[in-house]
N, C-alpha and C positions, 0 to 999 in steps of 0.2 A: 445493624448495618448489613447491607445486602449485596455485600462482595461476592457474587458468587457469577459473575460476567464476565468475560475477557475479550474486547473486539482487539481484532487483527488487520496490521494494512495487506494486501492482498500483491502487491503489483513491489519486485525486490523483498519484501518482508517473508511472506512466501514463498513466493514462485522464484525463481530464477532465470534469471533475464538477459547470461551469458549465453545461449544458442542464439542469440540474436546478431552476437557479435561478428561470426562467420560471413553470417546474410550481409551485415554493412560492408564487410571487406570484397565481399561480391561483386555487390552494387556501386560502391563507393569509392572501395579500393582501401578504406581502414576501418579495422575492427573497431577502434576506440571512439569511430563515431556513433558507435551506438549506447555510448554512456551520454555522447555531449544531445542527442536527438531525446534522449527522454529526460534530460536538464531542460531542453529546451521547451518541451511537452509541459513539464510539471509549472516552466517558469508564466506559462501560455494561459494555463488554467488559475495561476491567483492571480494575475492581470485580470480576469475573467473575472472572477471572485468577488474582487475589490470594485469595477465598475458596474459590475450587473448585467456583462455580457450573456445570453443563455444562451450555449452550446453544450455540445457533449463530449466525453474524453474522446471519440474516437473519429469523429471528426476533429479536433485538435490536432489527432496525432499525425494523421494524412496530412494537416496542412502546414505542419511543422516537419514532416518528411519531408515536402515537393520544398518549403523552406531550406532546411539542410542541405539537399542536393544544388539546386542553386548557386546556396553559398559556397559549393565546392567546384562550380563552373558545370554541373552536369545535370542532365534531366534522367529521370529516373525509369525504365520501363516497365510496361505497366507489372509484367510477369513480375519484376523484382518487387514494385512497389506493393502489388496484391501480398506476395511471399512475405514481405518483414509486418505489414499489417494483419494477416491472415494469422501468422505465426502466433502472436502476443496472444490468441486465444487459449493454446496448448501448449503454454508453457508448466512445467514438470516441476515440484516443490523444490526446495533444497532441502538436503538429505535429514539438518535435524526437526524438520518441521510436525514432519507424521508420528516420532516419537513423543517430543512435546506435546502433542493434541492430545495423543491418548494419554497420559498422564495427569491433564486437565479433567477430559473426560471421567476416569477415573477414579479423580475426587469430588465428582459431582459438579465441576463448574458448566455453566454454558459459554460456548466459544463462537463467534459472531466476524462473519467476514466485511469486511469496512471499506470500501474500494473508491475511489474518485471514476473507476470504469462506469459503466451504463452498468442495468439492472441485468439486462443481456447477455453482456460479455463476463462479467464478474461471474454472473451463475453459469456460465460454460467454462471459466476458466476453473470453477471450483469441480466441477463436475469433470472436464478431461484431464484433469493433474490427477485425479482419483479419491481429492480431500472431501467428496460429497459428503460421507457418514460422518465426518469429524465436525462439522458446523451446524449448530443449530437455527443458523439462521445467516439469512445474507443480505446486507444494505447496500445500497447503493445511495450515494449523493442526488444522483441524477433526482431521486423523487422530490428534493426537496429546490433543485436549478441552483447551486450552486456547487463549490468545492473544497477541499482541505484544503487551507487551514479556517475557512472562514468559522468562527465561531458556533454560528446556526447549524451548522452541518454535525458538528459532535451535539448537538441539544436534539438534532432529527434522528441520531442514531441512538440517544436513551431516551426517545420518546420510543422507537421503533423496537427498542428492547426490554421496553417495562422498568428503567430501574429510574432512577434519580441520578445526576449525571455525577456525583460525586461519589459514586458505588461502582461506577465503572472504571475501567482499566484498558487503555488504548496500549497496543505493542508493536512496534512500527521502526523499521530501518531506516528512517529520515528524521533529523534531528527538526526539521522547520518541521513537521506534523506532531511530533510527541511535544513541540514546544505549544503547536496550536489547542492540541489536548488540554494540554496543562493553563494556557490561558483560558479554558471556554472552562473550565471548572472540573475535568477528569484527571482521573488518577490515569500516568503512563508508564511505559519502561519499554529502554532505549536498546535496540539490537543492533550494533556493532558490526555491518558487516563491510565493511570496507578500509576499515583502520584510518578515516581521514576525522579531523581532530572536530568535536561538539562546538557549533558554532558556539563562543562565549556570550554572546547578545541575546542567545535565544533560553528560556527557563530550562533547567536540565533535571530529570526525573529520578529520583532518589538510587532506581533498577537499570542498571545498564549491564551487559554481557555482550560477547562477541560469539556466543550458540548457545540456538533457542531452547535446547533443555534445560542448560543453567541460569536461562533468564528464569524459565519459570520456576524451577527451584528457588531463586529469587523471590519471585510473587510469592508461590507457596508460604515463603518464610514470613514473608511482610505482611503479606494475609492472618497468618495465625498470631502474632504478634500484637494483630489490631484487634483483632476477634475476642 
């Protein structure tokens, strides 16, 4: 068995997606709409998913902004709407992220960024957070037109990483994606960061932790266990 892969969600699993919050209260007038605008984003793209719309995440995300603002009776200027779209490029890890890599690194796994972003954005986002050296590779959905959770999309990401899809290991802060993992045939484990409770509908992944070094101390364990 060729456990020796961990892809990562990229977009909240990673990166950290509170400097956004400011921007919406700028433009919007509350912070808290910029949790409901990337619900709204995520909920855009498996609607997408399911009918076989092909778009990209980042036109979504623009047309679920000019959405949002809308909904709040306002139109958005362009400065501000350039600023919260611009922004999502260089957004900064959370802090246990870059310790965890190297720990993975260090016992020989390869670590694989997994993103519903473009191929684009995904490899700048990895590239300005400063996590370039920590990844051995970067996927993007876009190659294959569609997105998480669709099934096909985790079977394009272990074709893209040489393993058999049941040798890999999805780690990801949304329970609908470690639940879509776990449907399409991958091993996952569920990062905790928000403290709102696992949908009980959705498969739930043996590894859960609320920070990402003791997730992977987690894997590490469950890895040699299996081994």
């Amino acid at each position: 068995m060729a456990r020796d892969t961990i892809l990562f969600d990229i977009n909240e699993t990673v990166l950290d997606l509170s400097p956004l919050r400011p921007k919406f209260e700028r433009a919007l007038g509350d912070d808290a709409l910029a949790s409901t605008w990337f619900a709204m984003l995520l909920h855009a793209s498996i609607v997408c998913a399911l009918t076989g719309v092909r778009t990209g995440f980042a036109e979504l995300a623009g047309l679920m902004l000019d959405r949002l603002a809308s909904l709040q009776g306002r139109t958005l200027s362009s400065e501000d709407r350039c600023d919260i779209l611009g922004s999502f490029a260089s957004l900064a890890p959370h802090d246990d992220v870059r310790p965890a890599l190297n720990v993975l690194r260090d016992r020989g796994y390869r670590t694989v960024a997994f993103s519903n972003s473009s191929l684009e954005l995904v490899t700048q986002q990895i590239a300005n957070s400063g996590l370039a050296p920590h990844f051995d590779l970067v996927v993007s959905v876009e190659e294959e037109g569609s997105f998480k959770p669709d099934a096909k999309v985790y079977a394009f990401a272990a074709e893209r990483a040489g393993r058999a899809i049941g040798d890999l290991r999805l780690v990801a802060a949304h329970d609908w994606d470690t639940h879509g993992a776990l449907s399409a045939g991958m091993q996952a484990a569920y990062l905790d960061r928000t403290g709102a409770p696992y949908n009980p509908l959705y498969r739930r992944p043996e590894i859960a932790a609320t920070d990402m070094r003791q997730l992977v101390d987690l894997v590490l364990s469950s890895d040699m266990e299996d081994s």
